[in-house]
C-alpha positions in Angstrom: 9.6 -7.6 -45.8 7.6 -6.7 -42.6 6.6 -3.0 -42.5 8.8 -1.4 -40.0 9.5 2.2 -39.9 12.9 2.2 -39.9 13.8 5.8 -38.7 12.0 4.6 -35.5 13.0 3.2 -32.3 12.0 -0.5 -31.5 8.7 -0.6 -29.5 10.1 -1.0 -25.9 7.8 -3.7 -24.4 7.9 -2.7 -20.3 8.1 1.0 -21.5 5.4 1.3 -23.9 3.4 -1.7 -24.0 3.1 -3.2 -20.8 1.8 0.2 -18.9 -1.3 0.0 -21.5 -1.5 -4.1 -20.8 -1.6 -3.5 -16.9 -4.2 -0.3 -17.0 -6.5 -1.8 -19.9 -6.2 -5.1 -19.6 -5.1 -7.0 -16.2 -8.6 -6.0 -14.4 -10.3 -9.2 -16.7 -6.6 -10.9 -17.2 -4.9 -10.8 -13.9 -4.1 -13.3 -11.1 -7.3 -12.4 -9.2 -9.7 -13.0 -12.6 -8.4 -14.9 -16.0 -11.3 -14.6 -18.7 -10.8 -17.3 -21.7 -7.8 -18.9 -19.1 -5.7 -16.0 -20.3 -3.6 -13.8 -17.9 -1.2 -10.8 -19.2 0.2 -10.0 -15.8 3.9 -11.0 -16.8 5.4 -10.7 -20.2 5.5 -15.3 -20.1 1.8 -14.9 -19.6 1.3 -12.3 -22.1 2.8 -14.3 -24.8 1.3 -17.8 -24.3 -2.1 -19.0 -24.8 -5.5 -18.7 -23.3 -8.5 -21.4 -24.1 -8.3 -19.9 -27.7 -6.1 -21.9 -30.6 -3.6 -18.6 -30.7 -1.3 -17.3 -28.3 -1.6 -14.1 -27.0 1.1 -12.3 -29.5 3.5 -14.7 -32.1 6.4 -12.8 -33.3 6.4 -11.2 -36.5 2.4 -12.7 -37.7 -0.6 -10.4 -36.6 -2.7 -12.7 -37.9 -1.2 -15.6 -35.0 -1.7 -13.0 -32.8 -4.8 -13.2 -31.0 -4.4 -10.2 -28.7 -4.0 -7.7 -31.9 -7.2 -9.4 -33.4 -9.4 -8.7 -29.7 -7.7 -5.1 -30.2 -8.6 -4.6 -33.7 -11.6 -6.4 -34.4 -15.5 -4.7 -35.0 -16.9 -7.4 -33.6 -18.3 -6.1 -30.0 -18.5 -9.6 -28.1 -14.5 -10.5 -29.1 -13.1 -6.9 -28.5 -10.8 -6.2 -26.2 -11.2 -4.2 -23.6 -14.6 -5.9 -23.4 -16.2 -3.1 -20.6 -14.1 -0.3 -21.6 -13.1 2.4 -24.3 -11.5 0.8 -27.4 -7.6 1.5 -27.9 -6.7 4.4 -29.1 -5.1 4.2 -32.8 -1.7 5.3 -31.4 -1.6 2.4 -28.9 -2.5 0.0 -31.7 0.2 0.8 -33.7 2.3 0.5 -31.2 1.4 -3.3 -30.7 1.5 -4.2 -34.6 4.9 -2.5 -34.5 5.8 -4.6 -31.6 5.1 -7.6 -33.7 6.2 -6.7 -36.8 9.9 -6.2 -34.6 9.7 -9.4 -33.5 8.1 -9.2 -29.9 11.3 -8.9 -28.3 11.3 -8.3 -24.9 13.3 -6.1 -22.1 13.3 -7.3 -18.9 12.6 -10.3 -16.8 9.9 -12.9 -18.3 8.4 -14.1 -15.1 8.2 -10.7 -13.3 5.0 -9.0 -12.7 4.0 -6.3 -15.1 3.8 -3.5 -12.3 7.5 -3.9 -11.6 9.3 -3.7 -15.1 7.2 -0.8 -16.0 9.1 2.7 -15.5 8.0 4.5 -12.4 4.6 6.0 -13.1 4.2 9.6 -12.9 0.7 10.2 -11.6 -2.3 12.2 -12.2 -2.4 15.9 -10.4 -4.8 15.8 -7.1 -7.5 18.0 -7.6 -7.4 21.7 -6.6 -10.3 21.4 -4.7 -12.4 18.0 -2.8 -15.4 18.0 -4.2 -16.8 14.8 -1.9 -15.2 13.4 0.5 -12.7 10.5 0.7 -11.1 8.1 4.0 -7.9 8.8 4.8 -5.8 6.0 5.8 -2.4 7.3 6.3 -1.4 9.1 9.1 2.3 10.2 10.3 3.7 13.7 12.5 7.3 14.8 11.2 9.9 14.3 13.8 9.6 18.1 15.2 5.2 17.2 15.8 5.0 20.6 13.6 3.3 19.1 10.5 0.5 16.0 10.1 1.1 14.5 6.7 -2.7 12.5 5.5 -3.1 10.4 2.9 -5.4 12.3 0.1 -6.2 11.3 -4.0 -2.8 11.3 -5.7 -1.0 13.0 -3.0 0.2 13.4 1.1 -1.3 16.6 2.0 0.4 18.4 5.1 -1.0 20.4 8.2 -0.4 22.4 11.3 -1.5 19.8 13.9 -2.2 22.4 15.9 -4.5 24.8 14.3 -5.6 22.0 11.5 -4.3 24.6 8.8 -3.3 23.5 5.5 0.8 23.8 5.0 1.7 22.0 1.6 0.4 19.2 -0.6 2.8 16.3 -1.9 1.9 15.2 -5.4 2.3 12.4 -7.6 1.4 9.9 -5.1 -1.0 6.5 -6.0 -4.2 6.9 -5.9 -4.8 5.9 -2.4 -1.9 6.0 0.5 -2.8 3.3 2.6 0.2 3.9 5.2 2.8 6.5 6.3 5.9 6.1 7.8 8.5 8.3 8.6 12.2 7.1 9.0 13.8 7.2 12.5 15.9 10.8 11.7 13.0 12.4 10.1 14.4 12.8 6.6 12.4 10.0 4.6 9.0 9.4 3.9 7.6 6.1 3.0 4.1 6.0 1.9 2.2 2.5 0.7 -0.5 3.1 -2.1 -1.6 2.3 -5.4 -4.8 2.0 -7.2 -7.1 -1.2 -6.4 -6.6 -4.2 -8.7 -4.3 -1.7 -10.9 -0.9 -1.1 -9.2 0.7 -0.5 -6.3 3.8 0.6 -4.5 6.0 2.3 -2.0 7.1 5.5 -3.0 9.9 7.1 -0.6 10.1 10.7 -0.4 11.9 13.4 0.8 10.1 14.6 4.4 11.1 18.4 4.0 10.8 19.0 0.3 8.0 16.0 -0.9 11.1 15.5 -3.9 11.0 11.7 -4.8 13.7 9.2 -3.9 12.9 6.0 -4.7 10.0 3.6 -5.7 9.7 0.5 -4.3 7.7 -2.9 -4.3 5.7 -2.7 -7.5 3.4 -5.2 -8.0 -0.3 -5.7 -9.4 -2.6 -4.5 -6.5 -2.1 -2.2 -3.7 0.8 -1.6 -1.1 -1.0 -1.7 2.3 2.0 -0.9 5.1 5.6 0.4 4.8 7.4 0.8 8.1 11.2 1.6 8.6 13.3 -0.4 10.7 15.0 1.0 13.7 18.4 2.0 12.2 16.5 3.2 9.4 18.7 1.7 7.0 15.9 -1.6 6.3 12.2 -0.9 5.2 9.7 -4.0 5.2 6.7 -3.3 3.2 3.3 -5.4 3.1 1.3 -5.8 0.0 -2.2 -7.6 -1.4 -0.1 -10.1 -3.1 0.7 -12.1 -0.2 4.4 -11.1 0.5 6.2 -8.9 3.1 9.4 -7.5 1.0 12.3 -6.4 2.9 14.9 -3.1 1.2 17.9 -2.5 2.5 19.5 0.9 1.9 23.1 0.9 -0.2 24.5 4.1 -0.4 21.5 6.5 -2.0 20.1 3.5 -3.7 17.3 1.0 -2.0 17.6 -2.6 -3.1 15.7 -6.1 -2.0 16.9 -7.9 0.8 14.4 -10.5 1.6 11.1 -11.8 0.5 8.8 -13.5 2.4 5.9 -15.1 0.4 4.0 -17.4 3.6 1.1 -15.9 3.5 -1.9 -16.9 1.4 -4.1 -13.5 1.1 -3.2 -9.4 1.5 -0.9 -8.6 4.5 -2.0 -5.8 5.9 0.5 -4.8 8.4 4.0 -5.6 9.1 6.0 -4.9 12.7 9.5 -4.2 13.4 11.3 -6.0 16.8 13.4 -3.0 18.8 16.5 -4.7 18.0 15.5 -4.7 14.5 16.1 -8.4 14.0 12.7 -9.6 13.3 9.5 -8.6 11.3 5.9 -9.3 12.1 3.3 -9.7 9.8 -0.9 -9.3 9.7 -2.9 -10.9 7.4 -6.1 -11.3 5.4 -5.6 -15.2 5.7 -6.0 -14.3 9.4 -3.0 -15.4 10.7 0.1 -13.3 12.5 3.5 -14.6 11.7 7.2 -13.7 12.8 10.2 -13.9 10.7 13.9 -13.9 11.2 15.6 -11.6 9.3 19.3 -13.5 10.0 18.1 -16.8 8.3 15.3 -15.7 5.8 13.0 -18.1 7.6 9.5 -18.0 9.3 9.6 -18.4 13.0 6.2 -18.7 14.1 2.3 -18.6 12.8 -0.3 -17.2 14.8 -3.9 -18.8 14.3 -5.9 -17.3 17.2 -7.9 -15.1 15.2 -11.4 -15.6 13.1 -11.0 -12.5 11.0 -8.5 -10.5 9.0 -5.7 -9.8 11.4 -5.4 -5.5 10.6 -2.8 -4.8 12.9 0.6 -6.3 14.6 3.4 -4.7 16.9 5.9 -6.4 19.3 6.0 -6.5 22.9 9.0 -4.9 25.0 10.2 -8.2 26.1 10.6 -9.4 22.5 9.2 -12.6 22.8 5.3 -11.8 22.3 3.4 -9.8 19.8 0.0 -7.8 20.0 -2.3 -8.2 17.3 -5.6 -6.7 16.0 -8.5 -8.2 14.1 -11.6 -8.3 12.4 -12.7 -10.1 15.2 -13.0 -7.5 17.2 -9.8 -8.9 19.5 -6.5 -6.9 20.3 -4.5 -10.7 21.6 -1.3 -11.0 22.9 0.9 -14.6 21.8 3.6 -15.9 22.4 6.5 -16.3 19.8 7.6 -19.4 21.2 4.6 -21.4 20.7 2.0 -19.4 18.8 -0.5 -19.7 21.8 -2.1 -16.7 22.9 -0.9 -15.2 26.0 -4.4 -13.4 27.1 -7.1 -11.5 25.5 -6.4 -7.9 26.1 -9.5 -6.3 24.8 -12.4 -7.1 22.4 -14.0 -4.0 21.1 -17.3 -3.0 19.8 -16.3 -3.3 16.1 -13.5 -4.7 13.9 -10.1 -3.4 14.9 -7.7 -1.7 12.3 -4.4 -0.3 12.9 -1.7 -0.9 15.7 1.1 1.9 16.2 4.0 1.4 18.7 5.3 4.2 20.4 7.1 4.7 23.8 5.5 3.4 26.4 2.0 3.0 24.4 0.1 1.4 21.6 -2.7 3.0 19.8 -5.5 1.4 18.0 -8.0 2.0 15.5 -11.5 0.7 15.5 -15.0 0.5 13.4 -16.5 1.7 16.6 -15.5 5.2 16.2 -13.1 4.6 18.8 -9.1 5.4 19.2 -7.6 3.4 22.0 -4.6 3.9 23.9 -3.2 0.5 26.1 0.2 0.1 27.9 3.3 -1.6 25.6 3.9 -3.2 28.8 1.1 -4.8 30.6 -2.0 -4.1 27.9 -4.0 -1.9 30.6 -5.8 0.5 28.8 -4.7 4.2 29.6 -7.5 6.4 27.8 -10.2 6.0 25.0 -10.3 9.2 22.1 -13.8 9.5 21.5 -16.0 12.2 19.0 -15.4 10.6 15.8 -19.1 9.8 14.0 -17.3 7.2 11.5 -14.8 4.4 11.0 -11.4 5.2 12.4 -8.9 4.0 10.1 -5.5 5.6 11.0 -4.1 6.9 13.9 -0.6 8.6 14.7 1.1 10.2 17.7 3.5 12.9 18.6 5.8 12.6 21.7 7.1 15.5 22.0 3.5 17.4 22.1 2.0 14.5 23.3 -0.8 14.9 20.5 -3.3 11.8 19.2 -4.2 12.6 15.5 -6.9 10.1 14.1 -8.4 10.0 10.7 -12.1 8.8 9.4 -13.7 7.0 6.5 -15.4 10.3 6.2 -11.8 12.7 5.7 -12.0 14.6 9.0 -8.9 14.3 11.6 -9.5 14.8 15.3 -6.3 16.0 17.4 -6.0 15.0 21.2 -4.3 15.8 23.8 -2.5 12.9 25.2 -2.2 12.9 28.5 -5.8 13.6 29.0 -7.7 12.5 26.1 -9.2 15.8 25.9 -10.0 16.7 22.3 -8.0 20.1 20.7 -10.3 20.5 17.5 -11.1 18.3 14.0 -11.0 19.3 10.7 -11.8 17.8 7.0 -8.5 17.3 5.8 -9.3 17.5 2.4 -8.5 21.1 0.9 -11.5 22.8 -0.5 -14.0 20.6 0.4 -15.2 23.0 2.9 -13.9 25.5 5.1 -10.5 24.5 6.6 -11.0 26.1 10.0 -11.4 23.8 13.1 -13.7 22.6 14.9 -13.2 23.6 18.3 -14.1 21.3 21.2 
């Protein structure tokens, strides 16, 4: 008779098991990097073999099980984890339990660890910085009063104004890599995660930071989340490859489409005004559009030699702008594919695109953030006195205020209509004083 405790409950394999398999284990046995041919980044995985004679676990025999010998064993060049701390006794016993049960399992075989685990709650943010940190995310609420920025573990707020620290939003990823904010101002959708770890969209509630929902959870980070017009539809980009489409059902947000075309990390994804077709950036350094209608990609655009950061539509729906590693902000047509013209080629690789109104903003390596026309690409100002990488950049129409953020934490505000700069600040509370730099 196999040594269960019986007054116990079974040993919940995505609950208790698979969290400890996708922290301690997936860095060496993931997608990305498979040591001894073995990969534990879905429960089918998990259970089969590596180059080793044993699978990974066999129902009710530790000693078939080759994962609880690399957990268990004193030999220091067949433990497991090889680079980290050994497993604590607790988490152990969990996995002989596990076996002992039977190694039955709760969910879907083939899906990824990161998305049969429960929601994580994440670690608090510290009190106070104590180095800095680049914030990526950048979004104004509806009213321009508050500037939510990414931070470590949370969405901090300020007055955009007087660069003032208002509230801090907890148990966020580690890193927020994009902020969007839905069309009535309620929602919040933020893309993070923890590289090579996790990653997801959390959406939150704008006014109170309470959480809603979590959504596309897979093994590396979320990069872009933006809502679609109606605000009903939110397409989110990850480093897996695939752009995700939710569609909102009542209070509950559930998958609509996936679209898996691309071959490295999409960066950025694009709504079309009537909300009928999504636009995507990649790492493979193509562009594509999709149709929303049939499911199916429309068009792939090659014209650029580096990661393509950034995409957003034209007004006349049938081109898209796009931003690059290369240094290029291009303009092609859906059509064909073929670029349309070169609109600008900056001084350093190009992040971000934002659409809004009349105007897109851009991002740049060259401590540059660019304003050009929607409609004919001229360039209506340059937002200079940043002294690093510009990474995110959002605007407020009805204050007609540029915020941009750094690799080194500090945001500089703008005024629109003139480029002239309002003040900066290191949005990063208690790193140092949290007054303004006037300009």
């Amino acid at each position: 008779m196999l040594g269960v405790q019986v007054d116990a409950a079974p040993v919940s394999f995505s609950k208790d098991l698979a969290p400890i398999l996708l922290t301690k284990c997936q860095s060496c046995h993931g997608p990305k990097k498979a040591k001894g041919k073995y990969r534990v980044d879905t429960f089918a995985r998990t259970i089969s073999k590596g180059s080793g004679d044993h699978p990974g676990f066999t129902p009710g025999n530790l000693d078939e099980s080759e994962v609880y010998y690399r957990l268990t064993t004193d030999d220091k060049d067949e433990r497991m984890p090889s680079k980290g701390d050994p497993l604590s006794g607790e988490q152990i016993a969990l996995f002989k339990r596990w076996i002992e049960e039977g190694s039955t399992f709760d969910g879907e075989p083939d899906a990824s660890l990161a998305s049969i685990i429960p929601p994580p709650v994440h670690p608090k943010s510290p009190v106070k910085y104590s180095s800095r940190i680049s914030i990526q995310a950048l979004a104004f609420s509806s009213d321009g009063g508050e500037l939510f920025a990414g931070g470590y573990h949370e969405i901090t707020v300020w007055n955009p104004e007087d660069g003032k620290l208002l509230r801090r939003i907890g148990n966020i990823g580690q890193r927020a890599y994009a902020i969007d904010l839905s069309p009535d101002g309620r929602l919040l959708a933020v893309a993070c995660g923890a590289p090579g770890l996790y990653g997801e969209v959390r959406i939150l509630d704008a006014a109170t930071g309470a959480l809603v929902d979590v959504l596309a959870r897979t093994p590396d980070v979320a990069l872009d989340a933006r809502f679609a017009p109606d605000g009903l539809r939110l397409a989110t980009a990850s480093t897996d490859g695939r752009v995700r489409v939710f569609e909102k059902h009542n209070q509950e947000w559930e998958i609509l489409k996936t679209f898996a075309n691309h071959s490295d990390w999409v960066n950025a994804v694009a709504w079309s005004s009537d909300g009928k077709r999504l636009a995507s950036g990649s790492r493979d350094k193509t562009a594509k559009v999709f149709d929303l209608e049939s499911g199916k990609r429309i068009v792939t655009f090659s014209g650029h030699s580096g990661s393509v950061n950034g995409v957003a539509f034209h007004p006349d729906g049938n081109q898209v702008y796009s931003t690059s590693e290369d240094k290029l902000l291009a303009l092609w047509k859906i059509e064909d594919g073929k670029k349309s013209r070169d609109i600008h080629r900056f001084g350093a690789g190009a992040h971000k695109i934002i659409s809004q109104g009349e105007s897109l903003f851009i991002t740049s390596n060259d401590r540059i953030a660019y304003e050009y026309s929607l409609k004919d690409g001229s360039q209506k100002h340059q937002f200079t006195g940043h002294d690093d990488w510009i990474l995110s950049i959002a605007f407020d129409s009805l204050k007609k205020l540029v915020a941009s953020s750094s690799f080194n934490g500090r945001i500089h505000v703008w005024n629109q209509p003139d480029a002239k700069a309002i003040h900066s600040f290191v949005a990063l509370p208690g790193y140092e004083s949290e007054k303004p730099t006037e300009n």
